[in-house]
C-alpha positions as CSV (number, residue, x, y, z in Angstrom):
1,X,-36.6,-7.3,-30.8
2,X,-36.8,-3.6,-29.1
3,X,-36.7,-5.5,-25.6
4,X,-33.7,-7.3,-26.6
5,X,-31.9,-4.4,-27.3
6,X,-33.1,-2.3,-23.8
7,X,-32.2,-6.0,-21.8
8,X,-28.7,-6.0,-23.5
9,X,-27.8,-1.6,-22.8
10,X,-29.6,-2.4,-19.3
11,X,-26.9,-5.0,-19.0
12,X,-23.9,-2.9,-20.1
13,X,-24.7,0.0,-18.1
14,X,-25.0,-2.4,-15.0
15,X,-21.6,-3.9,-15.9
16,X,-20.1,-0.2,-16.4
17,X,-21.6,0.8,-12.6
18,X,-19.0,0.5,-9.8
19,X,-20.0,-2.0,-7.4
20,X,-20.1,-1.8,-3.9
21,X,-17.1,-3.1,-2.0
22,X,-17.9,-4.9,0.7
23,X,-15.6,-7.4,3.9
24,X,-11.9,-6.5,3.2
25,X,-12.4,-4.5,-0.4
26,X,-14.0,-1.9,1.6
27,X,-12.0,-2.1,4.9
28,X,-8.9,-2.2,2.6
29,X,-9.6,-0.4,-0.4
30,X,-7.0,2.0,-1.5
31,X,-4.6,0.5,0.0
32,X,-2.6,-0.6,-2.7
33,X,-2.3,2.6,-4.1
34,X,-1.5,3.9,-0.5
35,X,1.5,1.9,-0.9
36,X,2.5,2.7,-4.4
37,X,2.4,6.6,-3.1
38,X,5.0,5.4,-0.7
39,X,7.2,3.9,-3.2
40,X,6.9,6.7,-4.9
41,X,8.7,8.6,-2.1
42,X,11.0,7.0,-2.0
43,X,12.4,7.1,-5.3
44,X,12.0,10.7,-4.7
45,X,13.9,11.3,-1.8
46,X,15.9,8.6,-0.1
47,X,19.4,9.5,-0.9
48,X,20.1,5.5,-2.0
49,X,17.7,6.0,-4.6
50,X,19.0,9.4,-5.8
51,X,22.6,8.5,-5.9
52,X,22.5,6.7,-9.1
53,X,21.0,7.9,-12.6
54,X,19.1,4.4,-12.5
55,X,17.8,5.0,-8.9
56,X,16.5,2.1,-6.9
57,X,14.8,-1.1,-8.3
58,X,13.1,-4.3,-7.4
59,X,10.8,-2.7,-5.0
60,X,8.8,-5.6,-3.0
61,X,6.1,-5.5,-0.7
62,X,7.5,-8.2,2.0
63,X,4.7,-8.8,4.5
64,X,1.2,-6.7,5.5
65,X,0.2,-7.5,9.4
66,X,-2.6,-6.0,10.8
67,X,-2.7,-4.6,13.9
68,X,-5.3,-4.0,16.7
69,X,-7.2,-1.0,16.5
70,X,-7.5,0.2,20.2
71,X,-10.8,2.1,21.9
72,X,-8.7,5.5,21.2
73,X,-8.5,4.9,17.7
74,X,-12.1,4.0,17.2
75,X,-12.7,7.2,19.1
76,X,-10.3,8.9,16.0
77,X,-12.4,7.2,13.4
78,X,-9.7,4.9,12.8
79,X,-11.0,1.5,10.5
80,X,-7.9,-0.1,9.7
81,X,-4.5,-0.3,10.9
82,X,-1.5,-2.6,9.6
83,X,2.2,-2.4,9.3
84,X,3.8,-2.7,6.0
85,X,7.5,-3.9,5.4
86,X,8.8,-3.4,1.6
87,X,12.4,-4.1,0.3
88,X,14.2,-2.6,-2.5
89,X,17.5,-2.3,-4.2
90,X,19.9,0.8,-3.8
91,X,23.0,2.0,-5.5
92,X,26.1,1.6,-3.2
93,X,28.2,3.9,-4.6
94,X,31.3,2.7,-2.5
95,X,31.2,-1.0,-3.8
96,X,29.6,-0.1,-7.0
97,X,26.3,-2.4,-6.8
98,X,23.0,-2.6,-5.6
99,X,22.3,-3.5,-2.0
100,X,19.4,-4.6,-0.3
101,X,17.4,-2.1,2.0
102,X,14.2,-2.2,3.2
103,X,11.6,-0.1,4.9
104,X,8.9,-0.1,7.0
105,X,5.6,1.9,7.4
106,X,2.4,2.2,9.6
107,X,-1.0,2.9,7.4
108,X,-3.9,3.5,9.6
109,X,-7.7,4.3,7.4
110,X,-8.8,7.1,8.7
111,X,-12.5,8.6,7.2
112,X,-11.9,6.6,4.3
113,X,-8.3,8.0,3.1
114,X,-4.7,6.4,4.4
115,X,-2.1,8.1,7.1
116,X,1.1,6.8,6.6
117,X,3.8,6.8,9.5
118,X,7.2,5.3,9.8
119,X,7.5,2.2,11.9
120,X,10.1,0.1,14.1
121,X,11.4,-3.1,11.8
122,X,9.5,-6.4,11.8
123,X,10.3,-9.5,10.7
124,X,10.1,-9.8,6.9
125,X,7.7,-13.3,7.2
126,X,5.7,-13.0,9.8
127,X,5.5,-8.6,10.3
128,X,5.5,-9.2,13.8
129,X,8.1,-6.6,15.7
130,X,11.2,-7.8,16.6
């Protein structure tokens, strides 16, 4: 009976234990909350978002494409690269609605943490620029 009970806390502890990410969780890992810190800006201070008591709504990730990570960026200890396009929903306060607007970012994985840049517009399926 005492080695059931050491097999069954062996097992829970083993279940509690982060695993190791590996393919895409790894290369990709944090990513999502990468983004959500850039929503988060946005609420903050785009003036769309702070014209209104509301503020903006319906955020939505459109498209992720990744892009090539050159020789120069390897030599940065860059691991990831991809461009990011998100829409939302902002107060027009001249025709008293929401309007679409949208908003596009660069995140490059750099030493495990993500840079975010601003980007030129892509197209909303496919992420590809213009």
């Amino acid at each position: 009976m005492r080695r059931v009970w050491i097999l069954a806390a062996a097992a829970v502890l083993a279940s509690c234990s982060p695993k190791a990410q590996t393919g895409a969780e790894a290369k990709y890992g944090g990513l999502d909350e990468a983004i959500l810190a850039w929503r988060q800006q946005i609420v903050k201070t785009d003036a769309v978002c702070l014209a209104k008591t509301e503020g903006c709504q319906g955020f939505e990730v459109r498209c992720k494409g990744e892009r090539e990570i050159t020789a120069t960026d390897q030599a940065k200890g860059v691991t990831a690269k991809l461009v990011v396009a998100m829409n939302w929903e902002g107060w027009d306060a001249v025709r008293s609605e929401y309007r679409s607007q949208s908003g596009f970012s660069e995140f490059t994985k750099v030493e495990g943490g993500w840079l975010r840049a601003a980007t030129a517009p892509v197209n909303m399926s496919s992420c590809v620029s213009g």
